[in-house]
C-alpha positions as CSV (number, residue, x, y, z in Angstrom):
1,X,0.0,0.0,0.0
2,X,2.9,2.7,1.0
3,X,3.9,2.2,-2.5
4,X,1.0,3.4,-4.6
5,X,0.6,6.4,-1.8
6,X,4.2,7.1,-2.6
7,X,3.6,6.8,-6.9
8,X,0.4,9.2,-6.2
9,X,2.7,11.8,-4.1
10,X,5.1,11.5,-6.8
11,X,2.5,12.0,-9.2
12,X,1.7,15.4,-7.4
13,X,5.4,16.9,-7.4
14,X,5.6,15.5,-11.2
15,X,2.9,17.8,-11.7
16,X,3.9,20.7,-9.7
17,X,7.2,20.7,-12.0
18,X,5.4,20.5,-15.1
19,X,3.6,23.6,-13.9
20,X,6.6,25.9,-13.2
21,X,7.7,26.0,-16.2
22,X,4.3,27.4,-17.2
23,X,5.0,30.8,-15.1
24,X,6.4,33.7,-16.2
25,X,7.6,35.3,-13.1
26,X,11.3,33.6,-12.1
27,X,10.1,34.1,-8.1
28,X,6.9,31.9,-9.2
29,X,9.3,29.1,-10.9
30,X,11.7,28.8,-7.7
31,X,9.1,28.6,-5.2
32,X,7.1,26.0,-7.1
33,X,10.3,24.0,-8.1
34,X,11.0,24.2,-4.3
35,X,7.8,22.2,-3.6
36,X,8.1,20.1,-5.7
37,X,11.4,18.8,-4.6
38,X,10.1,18.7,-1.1
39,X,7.5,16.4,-2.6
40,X,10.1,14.1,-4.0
41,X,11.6,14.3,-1.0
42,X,8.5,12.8,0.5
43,X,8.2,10.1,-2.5
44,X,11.9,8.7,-2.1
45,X,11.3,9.0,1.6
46,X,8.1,6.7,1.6
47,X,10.0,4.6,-1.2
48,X,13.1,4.3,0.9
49,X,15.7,5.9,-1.4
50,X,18.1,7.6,1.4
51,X,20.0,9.0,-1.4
52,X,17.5,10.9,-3.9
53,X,15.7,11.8,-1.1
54,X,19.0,13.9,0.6
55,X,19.2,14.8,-3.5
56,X,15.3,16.6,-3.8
57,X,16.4,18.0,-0.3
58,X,19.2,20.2,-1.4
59,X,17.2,21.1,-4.5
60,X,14.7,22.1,-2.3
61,X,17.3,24.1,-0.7
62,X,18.6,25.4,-3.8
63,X,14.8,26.7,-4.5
64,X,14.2,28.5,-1.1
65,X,17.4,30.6,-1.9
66,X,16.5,31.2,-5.5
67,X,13.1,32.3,-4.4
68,X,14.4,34.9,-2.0
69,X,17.5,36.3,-4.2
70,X,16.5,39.7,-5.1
């Protein structure tokens, strides 16, 4: 069961990275690329990958600071 909840989270930060590249404002883009690698995060977490889970976590990461840089 933990792994079709973690293929529908997946789903959901698949989806949240297919619609960043639809904004136009680059604050909009690294705030919606930052949740979705949180939601990978969450995915590799509940599908025990250790590694691409510490991976989506620095994106994240990345994200945050790209969404505050002025």
């Amino acid at each position: 069961m933990t792994f079709y909840i973690a293929q529908a989270v997946g789903f959901v930060g698949m989806t949240l990275a297919f619609i960043s590249f639809q904004q136009n404002k680059r604050e909009r883009i690294a705030f919606l690329q930052m949740l979705s690698s949180l939601v990978w995060t969450l995915h590799f977490g509940l599908l025990g990958a250790y590694s691409g889970m510490a991976m989506n976590l620095i994106g994240a990461a990345r994200g945050f600071v790209y969404s505050k840089k002025g």
